[in-house]
C-alpha positions as CSV (number, residue, x, y, z in Angstrom):
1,X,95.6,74.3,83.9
2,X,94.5,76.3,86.9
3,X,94.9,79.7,87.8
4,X,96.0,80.5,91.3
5,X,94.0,83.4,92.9
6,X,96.0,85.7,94.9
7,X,94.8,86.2,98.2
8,X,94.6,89.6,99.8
9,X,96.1,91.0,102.9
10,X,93.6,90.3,105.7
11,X,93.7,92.1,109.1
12,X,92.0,90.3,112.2
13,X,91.5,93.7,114.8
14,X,90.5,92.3,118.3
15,X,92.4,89.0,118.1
16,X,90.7,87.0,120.8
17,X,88.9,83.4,120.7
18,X,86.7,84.8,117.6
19,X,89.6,86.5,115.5
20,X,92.0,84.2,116.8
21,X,89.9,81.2,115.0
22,X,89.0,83.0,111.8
23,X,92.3,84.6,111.2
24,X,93.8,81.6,111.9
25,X,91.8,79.6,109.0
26,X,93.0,82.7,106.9
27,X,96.5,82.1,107.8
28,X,96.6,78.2,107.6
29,X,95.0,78.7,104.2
30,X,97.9,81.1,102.8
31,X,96.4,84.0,103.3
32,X,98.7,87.4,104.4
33,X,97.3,87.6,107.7
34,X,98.1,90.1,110.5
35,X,96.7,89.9,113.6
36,X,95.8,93.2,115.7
37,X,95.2,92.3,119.7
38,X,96.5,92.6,123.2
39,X,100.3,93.0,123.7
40,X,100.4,89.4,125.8
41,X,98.5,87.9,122.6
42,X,101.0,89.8,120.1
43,X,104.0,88.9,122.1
44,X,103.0,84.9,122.2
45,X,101.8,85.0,118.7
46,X,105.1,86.4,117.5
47,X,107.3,84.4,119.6
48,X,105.7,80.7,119.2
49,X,103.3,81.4,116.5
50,X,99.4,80.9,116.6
51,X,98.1,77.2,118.0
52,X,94.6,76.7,116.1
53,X,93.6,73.4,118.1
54,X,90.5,72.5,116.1
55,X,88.2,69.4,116.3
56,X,90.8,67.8,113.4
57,X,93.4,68.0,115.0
58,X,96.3,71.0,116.6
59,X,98.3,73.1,114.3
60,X,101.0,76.2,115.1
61,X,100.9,78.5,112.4
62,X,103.4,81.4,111.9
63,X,101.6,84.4,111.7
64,X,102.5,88.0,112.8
65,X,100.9,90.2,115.5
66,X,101.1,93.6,116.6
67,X,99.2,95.9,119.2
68,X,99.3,98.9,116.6
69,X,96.0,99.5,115.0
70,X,97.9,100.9,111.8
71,X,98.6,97.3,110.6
72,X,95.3,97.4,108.7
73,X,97.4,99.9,106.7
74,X,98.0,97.2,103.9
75,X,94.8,95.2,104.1
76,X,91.5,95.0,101.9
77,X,89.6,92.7,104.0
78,X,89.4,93.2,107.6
79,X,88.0,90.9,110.4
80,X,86.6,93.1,113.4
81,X,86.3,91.4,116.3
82,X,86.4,93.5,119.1
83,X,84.2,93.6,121.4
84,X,80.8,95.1,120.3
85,X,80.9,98.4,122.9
86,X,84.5,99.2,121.2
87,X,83.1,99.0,117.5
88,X,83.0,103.0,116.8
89,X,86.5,103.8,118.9
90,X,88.5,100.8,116.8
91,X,86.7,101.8,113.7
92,X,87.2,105.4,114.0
93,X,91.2,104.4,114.9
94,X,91.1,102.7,111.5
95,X,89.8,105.4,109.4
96,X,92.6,107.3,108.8
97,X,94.5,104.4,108.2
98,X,92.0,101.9,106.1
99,X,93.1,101.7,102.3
100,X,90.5,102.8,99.6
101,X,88.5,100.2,99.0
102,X,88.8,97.8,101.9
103,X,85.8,96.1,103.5
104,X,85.4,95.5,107.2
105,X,84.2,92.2,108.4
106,X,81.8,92.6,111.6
107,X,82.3,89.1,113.3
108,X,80.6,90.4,116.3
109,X,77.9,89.9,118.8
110,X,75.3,92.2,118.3
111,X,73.1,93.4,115.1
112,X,74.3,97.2,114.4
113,X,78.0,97.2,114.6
114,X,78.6,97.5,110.6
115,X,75.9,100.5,110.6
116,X,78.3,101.9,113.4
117,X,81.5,101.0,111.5
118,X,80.3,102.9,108.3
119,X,79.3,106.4,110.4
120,X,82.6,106.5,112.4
121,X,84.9,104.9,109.2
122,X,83.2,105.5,106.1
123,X,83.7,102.5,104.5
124,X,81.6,99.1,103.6
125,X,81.0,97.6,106.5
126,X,79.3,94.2,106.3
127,X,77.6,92.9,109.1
128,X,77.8,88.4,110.0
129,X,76.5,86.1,112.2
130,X,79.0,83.9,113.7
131,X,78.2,80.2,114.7
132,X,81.7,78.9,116.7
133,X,82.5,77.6,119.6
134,X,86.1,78.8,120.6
135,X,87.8,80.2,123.3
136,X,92.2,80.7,124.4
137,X,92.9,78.7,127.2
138,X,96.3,80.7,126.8
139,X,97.5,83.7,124.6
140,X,98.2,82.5,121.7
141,X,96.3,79.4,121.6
142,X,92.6,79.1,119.8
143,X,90.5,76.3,121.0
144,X,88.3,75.3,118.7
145,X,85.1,73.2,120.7
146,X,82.6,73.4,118.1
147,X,80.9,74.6,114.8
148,X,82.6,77.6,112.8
149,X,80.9,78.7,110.0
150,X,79.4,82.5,109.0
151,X,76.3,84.4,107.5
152,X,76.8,87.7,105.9
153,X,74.7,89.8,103.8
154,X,73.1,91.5,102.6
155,X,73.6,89.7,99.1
156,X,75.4,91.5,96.8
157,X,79.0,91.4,94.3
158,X,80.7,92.1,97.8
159,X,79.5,89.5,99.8
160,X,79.3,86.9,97.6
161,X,83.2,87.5,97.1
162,X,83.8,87.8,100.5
163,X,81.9,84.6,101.2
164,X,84.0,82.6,98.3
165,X,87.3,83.8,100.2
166,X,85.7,82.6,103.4
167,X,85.1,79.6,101.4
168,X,88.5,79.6,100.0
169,X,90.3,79.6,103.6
170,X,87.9,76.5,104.6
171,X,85.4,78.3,106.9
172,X,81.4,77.5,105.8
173,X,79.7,80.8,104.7
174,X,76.3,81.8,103.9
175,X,74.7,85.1,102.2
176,X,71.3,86.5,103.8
177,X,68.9,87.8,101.4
């Protein structure tokens, strides 16, 4: 018999094309998954649910959304995807509220937003290079055009785990050495 991994409470902050893809394969998977974003996103999201309209095929998923940066309250993985000039604002909102432990995600353009997550958050901050083509032709809706797959690192326990949960929730994930 198989055991059944619990997954953990993931929070996407900056819930745009980006988080709205990757927290999206989180929440299709079964993952607790609360999206952080704009108020027109949040209301959509929590009124219709999320439509992930991949290359497969389109799916609504019920997920819930908020505009209050305190959600990550309950979460031990979260995805930042904020824009790269708001990384050390966002992160140093979420400090005070960021259980011990969790890990921060930086699905971001640019190559030094974990280093600036860690100084303004103190916590492990792993940096990724994100391959997808996605944008939201409306809030709420995630339009998946091509690709979608990750490369974190540097290797270690963390990011392998991390990258067999991104694994887990269908999205392809490397490990940089």
């Amino acid at each position: 018999m198989s055991e059944i991994q619990e997954w953990p409470r993931i929070a996407v902050v900056g819930a745009g094309a980006v988080g709205g893809y990757f927290g999206g394969m989180f929440a299709r998977a079964g993952a607790p998954t609360v999206f952080i974003g704009r108020k027109h996103f949040a209301d959509a999201v929590n009124s219709k649910g999320l439509v992930l309209d991949k290359l497969q095929g389109q799916e609504r998923i019920s997920v819930t959304a908020t505009v209050e940066v305190s959600a990550v309250r309950d979460c031990s993985v979260i995805l930042l995807c904020v824009k790269a000039n708001d990384t050390s604002a966002v992160a140093k909102q979420m400090a005070r509220f960021l259980q011990p432990g969790a890990i921060v995600v930086c699905l971001q353009n640019g190559v030094d937003n974990a280093d600036r997550v860690r100084a303004a958050a103190n916590v492990v901050a792993v940096p990724a290079a994100v391959y997808v083509a996605v944008s939201v032709p409306e809030p709420g809706w995630v339009k998946h055009l091509a690709r979608g797959d990750l490369i974190i690192g540097p290797r270690s326990k963390v990011t392998t785990d991390l990258a067999n949960l991104f694994v887990r929730a269908g999205i392809s994930c490397g490990i940089s050495d």
